[in-house]
N, C-alpha and C positions, 0 to 999 in steps of 0.2 A: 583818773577819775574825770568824769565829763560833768560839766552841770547847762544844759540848754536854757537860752533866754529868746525872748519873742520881742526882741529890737533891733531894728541896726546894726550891723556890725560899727564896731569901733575901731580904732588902732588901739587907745587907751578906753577900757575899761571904765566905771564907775568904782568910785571908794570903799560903798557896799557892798558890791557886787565881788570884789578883790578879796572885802574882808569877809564873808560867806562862805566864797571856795578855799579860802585858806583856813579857816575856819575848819571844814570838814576834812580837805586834807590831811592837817594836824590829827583832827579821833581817827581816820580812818587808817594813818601811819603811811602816808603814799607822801615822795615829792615830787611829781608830776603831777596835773591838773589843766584842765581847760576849759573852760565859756565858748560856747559854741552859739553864734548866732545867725539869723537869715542873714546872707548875702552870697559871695561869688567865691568861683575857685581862685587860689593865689592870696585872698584875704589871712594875711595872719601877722598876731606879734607877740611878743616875747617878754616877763615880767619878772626879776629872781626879786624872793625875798626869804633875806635870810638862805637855807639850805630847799628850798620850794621853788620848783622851775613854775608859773602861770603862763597859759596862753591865750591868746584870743583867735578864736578862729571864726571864720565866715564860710557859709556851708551852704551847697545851692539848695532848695526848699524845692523849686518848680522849674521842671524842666521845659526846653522852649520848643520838646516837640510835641508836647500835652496840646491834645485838641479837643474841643467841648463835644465832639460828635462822635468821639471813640470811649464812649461811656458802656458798658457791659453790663 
């Protein structure tokens, strides 16, 4: 289960943000999960609690060959 946020990636997560997707986890009977936020490739980290693997991931948003004048 993914849940996408629109901040910075982190290494550590926010308190609510932890207690949300484990939170959903739990109803939805998965123990894997992840916070996927803008940033770069290689961004990630890793959270157990209890039998619930968390991770933070960083995901690139915008690529650096997007150019303003290849619009269609």
């Amino acid at each position: 289960m993914y849940d996408a946020k629109y901040r910075h990636w982190h290494a550590k997560p926010k308190a609510d943000e932890l207690y949300q997707l484990s939170t959903y986890a739990h109803r939805l009977h998965v123990q894997r999960a992840a916070l996927l936020y803008p940033g770069h490739d290689g961004q990630y980290s890793q959270v157990t609690v209890g039998a619930l693997r968390l991770a933070t991931i960083g995901v690139p948003v915008l690529s650096t060959r997007c150019r303003p004048d290849s619009r269609r």
